[in-house]
KEZAKOL-184848 format. One record per residue (C-alpha): residue in one letter; x, y, z. Coordinates in steps of 0.25 Angstrom, whole numbers, plus 2048, in hexadecimal, padded with zeros to 3 digits. Layout:
N
aXYZ/...
This chain:
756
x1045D92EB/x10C5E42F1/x11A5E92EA/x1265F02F2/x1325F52EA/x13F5F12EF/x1475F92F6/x1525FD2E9/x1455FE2E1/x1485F22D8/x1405E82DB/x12F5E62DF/x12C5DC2E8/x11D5D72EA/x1175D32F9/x1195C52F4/x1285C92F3/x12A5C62E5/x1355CF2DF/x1305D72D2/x1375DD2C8/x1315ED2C4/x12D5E22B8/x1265D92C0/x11F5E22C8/x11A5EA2BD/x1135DD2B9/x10E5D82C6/x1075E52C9/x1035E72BB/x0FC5D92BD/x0F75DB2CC/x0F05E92C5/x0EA5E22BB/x0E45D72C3/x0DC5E12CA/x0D95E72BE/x0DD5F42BD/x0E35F42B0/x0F15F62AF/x0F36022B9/x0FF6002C2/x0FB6082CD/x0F46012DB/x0E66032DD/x0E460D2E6/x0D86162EC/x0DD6242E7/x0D262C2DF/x0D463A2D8/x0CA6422D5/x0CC6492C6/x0CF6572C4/x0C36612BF/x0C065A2B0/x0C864C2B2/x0C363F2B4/x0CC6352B9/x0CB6272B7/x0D86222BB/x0DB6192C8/x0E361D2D4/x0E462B2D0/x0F06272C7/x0F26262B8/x0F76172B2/x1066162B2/x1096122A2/x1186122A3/x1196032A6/x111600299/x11A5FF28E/x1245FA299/x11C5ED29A/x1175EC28D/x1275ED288/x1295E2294/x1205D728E/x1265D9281/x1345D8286/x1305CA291/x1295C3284/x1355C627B/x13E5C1286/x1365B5287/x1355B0279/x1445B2279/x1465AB284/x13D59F281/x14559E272/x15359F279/x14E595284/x14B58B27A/x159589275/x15F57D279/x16857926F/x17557E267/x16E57F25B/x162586260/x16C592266/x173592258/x165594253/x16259F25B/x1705A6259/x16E5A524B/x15F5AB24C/x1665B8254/x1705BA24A/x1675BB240/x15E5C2246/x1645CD24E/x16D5CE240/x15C5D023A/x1585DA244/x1675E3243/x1665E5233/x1725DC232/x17C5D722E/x1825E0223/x18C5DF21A/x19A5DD21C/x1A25E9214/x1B15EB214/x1B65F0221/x1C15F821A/x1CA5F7228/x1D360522B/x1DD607235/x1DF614237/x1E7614245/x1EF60D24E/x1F160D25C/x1FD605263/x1FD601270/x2045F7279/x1FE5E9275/x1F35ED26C/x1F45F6260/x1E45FD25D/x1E160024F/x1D760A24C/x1CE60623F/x1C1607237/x1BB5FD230/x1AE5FE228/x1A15F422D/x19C5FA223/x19F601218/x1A361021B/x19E60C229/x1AB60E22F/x1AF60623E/x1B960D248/x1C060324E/x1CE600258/x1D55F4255/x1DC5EE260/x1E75E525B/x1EF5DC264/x2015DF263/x2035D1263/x2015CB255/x1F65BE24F/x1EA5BD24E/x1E15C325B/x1D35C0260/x1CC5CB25B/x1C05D3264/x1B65DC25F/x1B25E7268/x1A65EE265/x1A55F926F/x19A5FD278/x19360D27A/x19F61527C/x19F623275/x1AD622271/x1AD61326A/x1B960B26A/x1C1614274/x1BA612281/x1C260F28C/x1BF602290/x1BD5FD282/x1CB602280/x1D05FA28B/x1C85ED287/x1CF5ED279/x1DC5F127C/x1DD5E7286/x1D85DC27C/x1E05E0274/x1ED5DE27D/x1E85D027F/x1E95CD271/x1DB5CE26B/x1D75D925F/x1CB5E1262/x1C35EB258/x1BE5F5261/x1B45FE258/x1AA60A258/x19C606258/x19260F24E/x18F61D257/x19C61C261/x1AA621260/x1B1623254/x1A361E24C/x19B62A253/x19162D247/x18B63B24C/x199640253/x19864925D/x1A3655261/x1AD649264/x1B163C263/x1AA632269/x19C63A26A/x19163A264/x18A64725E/x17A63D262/x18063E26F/x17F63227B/x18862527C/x18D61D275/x17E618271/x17A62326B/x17E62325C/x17961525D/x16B618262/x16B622258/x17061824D/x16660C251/x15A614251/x15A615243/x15E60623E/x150602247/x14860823E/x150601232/x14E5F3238/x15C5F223E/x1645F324C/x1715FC24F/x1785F0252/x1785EC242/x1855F8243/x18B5F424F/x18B5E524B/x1905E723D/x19B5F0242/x1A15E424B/x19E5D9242/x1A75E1236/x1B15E4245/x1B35D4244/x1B45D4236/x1C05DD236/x1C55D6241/x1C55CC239/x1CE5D222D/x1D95D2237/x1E65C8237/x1E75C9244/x1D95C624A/x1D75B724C/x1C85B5245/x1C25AA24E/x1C45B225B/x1BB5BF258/x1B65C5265/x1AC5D226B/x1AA5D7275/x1A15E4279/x19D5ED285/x1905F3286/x18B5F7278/x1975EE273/x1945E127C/x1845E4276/x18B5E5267/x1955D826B/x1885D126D/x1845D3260/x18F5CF25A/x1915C4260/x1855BE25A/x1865C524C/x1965C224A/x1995B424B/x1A85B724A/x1A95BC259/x1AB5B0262/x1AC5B6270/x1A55C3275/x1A55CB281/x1975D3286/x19A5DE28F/x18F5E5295/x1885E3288/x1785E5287/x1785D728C/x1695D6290/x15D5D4288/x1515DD284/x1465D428A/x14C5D0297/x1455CC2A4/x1435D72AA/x1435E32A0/x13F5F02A2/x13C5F6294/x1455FE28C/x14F5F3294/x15A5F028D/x1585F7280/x1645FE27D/x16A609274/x167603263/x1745F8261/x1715F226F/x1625EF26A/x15E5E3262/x1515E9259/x1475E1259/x14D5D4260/x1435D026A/x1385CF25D/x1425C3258/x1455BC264/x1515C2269/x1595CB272/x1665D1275/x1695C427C/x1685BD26F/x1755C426B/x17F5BC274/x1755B0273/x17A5AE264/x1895AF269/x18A5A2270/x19159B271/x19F5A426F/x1A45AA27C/x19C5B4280/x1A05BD28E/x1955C6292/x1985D029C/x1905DA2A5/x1915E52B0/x1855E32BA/x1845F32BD/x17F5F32AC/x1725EF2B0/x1695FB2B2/x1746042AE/x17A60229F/x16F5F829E/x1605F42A3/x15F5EF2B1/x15C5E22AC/x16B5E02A5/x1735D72AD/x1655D02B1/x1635CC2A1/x1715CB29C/x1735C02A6/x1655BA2A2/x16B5BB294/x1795B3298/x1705A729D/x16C5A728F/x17B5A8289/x17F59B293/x17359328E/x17759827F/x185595282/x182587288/x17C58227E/x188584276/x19157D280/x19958A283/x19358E291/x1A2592295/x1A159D288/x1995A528E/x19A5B029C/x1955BB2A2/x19C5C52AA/x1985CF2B2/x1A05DD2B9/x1965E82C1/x19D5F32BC/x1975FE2B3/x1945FD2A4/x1A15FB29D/x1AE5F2297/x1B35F32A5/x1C15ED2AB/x1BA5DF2AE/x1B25DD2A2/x1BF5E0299/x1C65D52A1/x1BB5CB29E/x1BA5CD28F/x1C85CB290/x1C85BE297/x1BA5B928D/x1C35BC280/x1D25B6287/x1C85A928A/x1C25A727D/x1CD5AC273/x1D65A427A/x1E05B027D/x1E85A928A/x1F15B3290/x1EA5BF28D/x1E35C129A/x1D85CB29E/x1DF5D52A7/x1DF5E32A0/x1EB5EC2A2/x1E75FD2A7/x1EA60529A/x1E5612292/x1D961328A/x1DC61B27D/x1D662827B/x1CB627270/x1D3630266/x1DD624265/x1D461A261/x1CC623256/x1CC61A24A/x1C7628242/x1CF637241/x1C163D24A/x1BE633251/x1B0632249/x1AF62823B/x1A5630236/x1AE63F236/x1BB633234/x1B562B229/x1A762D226/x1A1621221/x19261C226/x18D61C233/x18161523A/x17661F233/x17C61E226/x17B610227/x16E61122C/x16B61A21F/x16F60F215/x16660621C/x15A60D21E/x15C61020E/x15D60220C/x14F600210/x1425FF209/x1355FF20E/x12B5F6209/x1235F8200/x1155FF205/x1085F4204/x1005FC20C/x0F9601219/x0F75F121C/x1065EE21C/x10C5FA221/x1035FA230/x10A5EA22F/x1165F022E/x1145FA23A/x1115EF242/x11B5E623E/x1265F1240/x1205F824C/x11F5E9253/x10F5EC255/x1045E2253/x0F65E424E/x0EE5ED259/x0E25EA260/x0D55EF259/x0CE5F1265/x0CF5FD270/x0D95FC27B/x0D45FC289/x0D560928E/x0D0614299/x0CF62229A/x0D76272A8/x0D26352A8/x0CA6402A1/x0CD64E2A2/x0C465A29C/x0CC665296/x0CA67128F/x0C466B283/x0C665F284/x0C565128B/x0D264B28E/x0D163B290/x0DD633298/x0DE625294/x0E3619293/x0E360C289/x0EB5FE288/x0F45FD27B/x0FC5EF27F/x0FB5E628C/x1045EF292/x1025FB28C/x0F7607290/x0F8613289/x0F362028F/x0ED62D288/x0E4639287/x0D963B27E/x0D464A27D/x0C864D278/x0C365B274/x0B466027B/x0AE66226C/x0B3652266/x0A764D25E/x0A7642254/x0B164924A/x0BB64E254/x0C764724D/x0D063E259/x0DF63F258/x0EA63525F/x0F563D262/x102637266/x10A64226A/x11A64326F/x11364927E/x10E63F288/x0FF63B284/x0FD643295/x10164F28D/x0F564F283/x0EC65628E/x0F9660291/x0F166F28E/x0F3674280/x0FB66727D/x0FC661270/x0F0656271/x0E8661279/x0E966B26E/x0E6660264/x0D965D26B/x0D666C26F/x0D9674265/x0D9669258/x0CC66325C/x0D165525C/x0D064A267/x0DD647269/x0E163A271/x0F2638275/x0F862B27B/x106627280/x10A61D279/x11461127F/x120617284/x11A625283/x11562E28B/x10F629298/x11161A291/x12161D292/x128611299/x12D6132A8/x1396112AE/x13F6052B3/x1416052C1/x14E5FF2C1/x1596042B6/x1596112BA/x1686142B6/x16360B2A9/x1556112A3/x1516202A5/x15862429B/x150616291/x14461A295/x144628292/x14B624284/x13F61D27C/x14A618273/x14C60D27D/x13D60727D/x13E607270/x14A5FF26E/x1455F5278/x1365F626F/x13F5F4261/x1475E8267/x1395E126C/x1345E425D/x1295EC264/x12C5FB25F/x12960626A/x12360B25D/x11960225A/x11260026A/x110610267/x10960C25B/x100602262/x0FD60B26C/x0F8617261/x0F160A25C/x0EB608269/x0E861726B/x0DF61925F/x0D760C263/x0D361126F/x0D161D26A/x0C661925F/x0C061026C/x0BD61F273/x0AF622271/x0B062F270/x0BA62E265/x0B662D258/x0BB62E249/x0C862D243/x0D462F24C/x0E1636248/x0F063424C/x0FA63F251/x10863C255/x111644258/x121641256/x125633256/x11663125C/x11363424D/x119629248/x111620253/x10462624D/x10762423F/x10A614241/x0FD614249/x0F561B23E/x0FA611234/x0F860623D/x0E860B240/x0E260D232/x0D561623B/x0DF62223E/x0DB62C235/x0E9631233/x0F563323B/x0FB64123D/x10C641241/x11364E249/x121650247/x123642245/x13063E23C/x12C63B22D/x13362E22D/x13A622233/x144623225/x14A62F22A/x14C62B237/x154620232/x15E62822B/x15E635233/x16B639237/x164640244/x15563C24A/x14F63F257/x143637253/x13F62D25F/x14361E25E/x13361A262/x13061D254/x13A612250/x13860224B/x1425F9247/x1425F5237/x137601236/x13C60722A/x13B5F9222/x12D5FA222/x128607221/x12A617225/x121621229/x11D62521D/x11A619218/x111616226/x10B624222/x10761D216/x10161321D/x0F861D224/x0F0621217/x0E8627212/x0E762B220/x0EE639222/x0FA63C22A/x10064822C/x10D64A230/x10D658237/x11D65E23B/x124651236/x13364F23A/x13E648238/x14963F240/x14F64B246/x13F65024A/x14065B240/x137661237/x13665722B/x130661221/x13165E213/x137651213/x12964D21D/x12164F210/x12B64A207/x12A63C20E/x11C63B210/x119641202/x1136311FD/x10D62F209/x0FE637203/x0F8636212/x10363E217/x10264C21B/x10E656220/x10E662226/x11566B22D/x10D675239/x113681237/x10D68A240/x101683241/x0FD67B24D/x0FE66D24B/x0F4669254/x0E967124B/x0F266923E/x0F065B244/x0E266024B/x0DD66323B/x0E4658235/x0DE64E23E/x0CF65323B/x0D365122B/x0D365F22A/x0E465F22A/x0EF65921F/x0EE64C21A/
């Protein structure tokens, strides 16, 4: 079969005409090859031949190296296809009205298990520390406490004309600057003139509730969007088995609670209604607060993880949009406005989101997701309840959108009269709206903030008790999502062999899951005998890099006598994932940022983490299947690759020790640093219910380990406090260089001749 691209590069079309998507033809080529049996290489035979360089023997194909950076791509799609099936195949088999109600009270109990909630409810100590009156509407500017000392900005919006008002809760999407934003401003004022309260608030890390504050208000001293302080924020609630949405939730759920202190708020007509970030958090609520009865979704995250047609990191977002693990129960973000039906729901879109505030596939699986909203809907005899509209304008609470939320609450509060035209009129300058004198809670009021809370929880927990090496590799496994390895030796090839001063240098190649293949070198000095000792090495460079002259690897072979083998692991190196070839406005920047594979890996309940494992796994089987390798073999890793060594160290009970280079100390520390620079690969949801570094350390003994420069969150030097926390750990060994070379360290150390 023949392919042609089509003319604006979207599409591939086979001679027999049939339209493929860049998914569908990766598959039918990657079938077609391996029919002819050629492995998994994706290039097209052809009759090229190279002749190798004076000392290199080339055993590759085509005169081109395999192409690895649709690997984890594929692996990451098969996942995604067989969770979007077994979801489908549950929500298909609902055919009655007490099945749905059996499915919405599974969500809501499970997303409330995988978010850490629900909390307690605290007083809210309500304060009104301004007024502003305008014509038709009066705002009051207040804080109440969600929790305690946890203190929520807020602008009331309060109706002139006097009774009891439906009341809408507004929590608010990405903008820097909170509650103030233009078109936010617009929506409420304008509500408000039509008779409804609405509680507009600042979400955790965004206008007045900035918890690093920058030189202004409204900034951020982390820096980015909106997003940013949340990122930061969620990172660290993964590794305590929660999700950023438990604080964003709560915050609106004790919104409606104060709503509900009100004379002049009617209780049975409690609304939402969100843009962006706030239509993905009215989703949420709407199927944790029972009390709202009619929401509106605009432009929220509206389409599922495991869609059709996704393209891996697809739509995983920023930390509250992510639903950690979800798809490992059954469920997606779909799921959410499943469990609303069947109160009136709007949901409402702009076409131009797709491939630009989110994936290509957007539009394509928010729509596939409405067909499951009508079904839910029907079967509750309230097809009328539920609608989608649709503008093709950019990312926003624009003009159209406004008037349609308008028109959704008039209908279902029964507010004749009000209408859903929108007057022209002036946005207040933010100053106006502060609720606090700096324009900042925590220089205003103090009071706790997301990492304080994050604090208290993670000194709340308590690891259990240690029954040995047995139960803490289950543990690993069970928290890093990884099932038992293969005992045998991958298949494998060596592409090329290279003579160099001193050594041999070996490309190759081996099979770590269906999908993936992992490339390496393996370097082997000219005087290797029987007790030259072998050495993994997972280093921060590329594994290409190991041959680089006078490299790290290089030096460790050539002037520390070991043989010294690299690899890039998934996502790594040569094994990192490639660009989509649509989304271009969409994912250079999510493909460069590993943070977003890794939430799409988390949500799977397949950590980014624990493939890299496997593959070390994998690595150190084939490895011992060398011939020419023989003895005990050693771990190296370098910075977060440390961490991925000492899991597989514990996991493989023949490594003969496990050596870490400035790795961070622990995954505590990270949890309650007030600043970390430590990558969010290293991370696993609920981790730190099970065990911490040094506690997997433990497990290691009595083989040694040596931990060589240890740092901390920030990447500093952890010093003292290293050895004070490894200090029960007997196997453990740290150490500092100094002046020496850590190659001739780690090149001792590995012949036993070293610490530990």
């Amino acid at each position: 079969m023949r392919f042609v691209v089509s003319p604006d590069g979207t599409s591939i079309y086979g001679t027999n005409h049939m339209k493929y998507t860049r998914r569908g033809f990766l598959e039918a080529t990657g079938a077609i090859v391996t029919a002819a049996g050629v492995g998994c290489s994706r290039r097209p035979q052809t009759a090229n031949r190279v002749s190798g360089a004076t000392g290199v023997e080339l055993s590759v194909e085509n005169a081109a190296l395999p192409d690895y950076s649709h690997d984890l791509e594929q692996y990451l799609v098969r996942l995604a296809r067989d969770a979007r099936v077994r979801r489908k195949q549950a929500i298909d088999a609902i055919s009655t009205r007490q099945g749905l109600l059996e499915r919405q009270r599974t969500v809501t109990e499970q997303i409330w298990k995988m978010l850490g909630g629900p909390l307690e409810r605290t007083p809210l100590n309500p304060r009104v520390t301004g007024v502003v009156e305008r014509r038709g509407y009066r705002i009051e500017k207040l804080t109440f406490e969600s929790r305690p000392r946890v203190y929520v900005t807020a602008n009331l919006y309060v109706p002139a004309t006097t009774g009891r008002h439906p009341a809408i809760l507004g929590p608010l999407g990405h903008s820097a600057n909170g509650k103030a934003w233009p078109s936010y401003q617009k929506l409420f004022s304008n509500l408000a003139r039509k008779g409804y309260a609405v509680l507009a608030y600042d979400p955790f890390g965004q206008g007045e509730r900035i918890e690093y504050p920058g030189t202004r208000a409204g900034q951020s001293a982390i820096g980015g969007g909106g997003t940013s302080e949340h990122e930061y924020a969620g990172r660290r609630l993964i590794l305590l088995g929660a999700n950023f949405s438990l604080f964003r939730v709560w915050d609106g759920i004790r919104g409606i609670d104060f709503l509900l202190t009100r004379a002049d708020v009617d209780p049975e007509r409690i609304g939402c209604c969100g843009q962006s970030g706030g239509g993905t958090l009215t989703q949420f609520l709407a199927a944790l607060d029972s009390r709202i009865r009619v929401a509106v979704v605009s432009e929220g995250n509206t389409e599922n993880l495991a869609h059709a047609e996704v393209e891996p990191p697809g739509s995983a977002d920023d930390a509250e949009q992510n639903i950690v693990p979800a798809l490992s129960h059954g469920m997606d973000r779909a799921d959410l406005l499943y469990a609303f039906a069947p109160k009136p729901l709007l949901v409402m879109l702009t076409l131009h989101d797709a491939g630009h505030t989110y994936s290509p596939e957007y539009v394509a699986s928010s729509l596939d997701l409405f067909q499951e909203y009508k079904r839910a809907y029907s079967l509750m005899a309230a097809d009328d309840r539920v609608s989608l509209q649709v503008t093709t304008e950019q990312h926003g609470y624009v003009y159209e959108l406004r008037r349609a939320t308008y028109a959704w609450f008039n209908r279902w509060f029964e507010m004749t009269g009000a209408g859903d035209e929108e007057p022209s009129q002036a946005v207040e300058p933010d100053e106006t709206l502060f609720v606090t004198p700096t324009g900042f809670v925590t220089t205003s009021f103090g009071g706790e903030t997301a990492l304080s809370l994050t604090r208290q929880m993670a000194a709340a927990v308590r690891l259990p008790p240690p029954a040995g090496a047995d139960d803490m590799r289950q543990r690993i496994r069970s928290v890093l999502g990884m099932g038992t390895s293969p005992g045998e030796a991958p298949a494998s090839r060596v592409l090329a062999t290279i003579r160099k001063p001193g050594y041999r240098a070996e490309q190759f190649e081996f099979t770590s899951d269906r999908e993936i293949r992992i490339p390496g070198w393996l370097l082997t000095p000219d005087t290797a005998g029987s007790s030259t000792p072998t050495v993994l090495y997972l280093g921060e460079p590329a594994a290409w890099s190991s041959v680089a002259e006078d490299g790290f690897a290089e030096r460790l072979c050539t002037t520390g006598g070991c043989r010294v083998a690299t690899i890039d692991v998934r996502g790594r190196g040569d094994c990192a994932i490639a660009y989509p070839q649509r989304g271009r406005f969409y994912f250079p920047n999510r493909i460069t940022d590993e943070a977003y594979l890794t939430w799409f890996t988390l949500i799977l309940g397949q950590p980014l983490l624990g493939g890299q494992v496997h593959d070390t796994l994998r690595a150190l089987a084939y490895l011992r299947s060398r011939p020419g390798v023989s003895g005990a073999l050693s771990l190296v890793g370098d910075g977060p690759h440390g961490v991925i060594a000492l899991y597989a160290a514990a996991l493989d009970e023949r490594v003969r020790g496990v050596a870490l280079r400035h790795t961070v100390t622990d995954y505590r520390s990270l949890a309650v640093a007030e600043r970390y620079t430590q990558p969010f690969g290293i991370y696993a949801y609920g981790l730190l219910r099970e065990f911490d570094l040094p506690e997997v350390a433990g497990a290691v003994g009595p083989r040694p380990i040596l931990l060589l420069d240890p740092s901390t969150p920030l990447g500093e030097p952890a010093g003292a406090a290293a050895r004070d926390l490894y200090r029960g750990v007997p196997n453990a060994s740290v150490q500092t260089t100094g002046d020496e070379d850590p190659v001739l360290i780690l090149a001792a150390w590995t012949a036993g001749r070293g610490s530990g």
